[in-house]
C-alpha positions, 0 to 999 in steps of 0.5 A, spaced: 492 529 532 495 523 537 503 524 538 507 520 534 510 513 536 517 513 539 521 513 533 525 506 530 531 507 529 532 514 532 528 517 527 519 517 525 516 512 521 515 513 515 511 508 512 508 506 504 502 501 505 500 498 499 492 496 497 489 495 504 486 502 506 485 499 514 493 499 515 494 506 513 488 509 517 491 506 523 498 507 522 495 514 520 490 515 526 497 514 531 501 520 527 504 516 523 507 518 515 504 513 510 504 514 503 498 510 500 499 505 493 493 503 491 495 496 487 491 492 484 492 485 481 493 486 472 485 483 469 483 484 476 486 477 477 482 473 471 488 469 469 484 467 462 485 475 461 491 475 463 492 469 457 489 474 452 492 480 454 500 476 454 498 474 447 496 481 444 502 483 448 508 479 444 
């Protein structure tokens, strides 16, 4: 495994990558700590589905 980077603030990055998997795997090919949140948007975007799920939800 490569050596870390130089450490920000006077100590290793940590980092927490939200749903674009490329910038985890390049942070993480560097040595660097990424805690990965797969995120994806509600209804899968589909505002007409958002509408139905909002009027069960009330």
């Amino acid at each position: 495994m490569p050596e870390p980077p130089e450490p920000l603030f006077g100590r290793p990055l940590k980092t927490i990558n939200i749903g674009i998997p490329t910038v985890a795997d390049d942070l993480e090919s560097q040595g660097v700590e990424v805690v990965r949140v797969d995120c994806k948007p509600l209804a899968g975007g589909d505002l007409k589905m958002l509408e139905l799920l909002d009027k069960l939800g009330s």
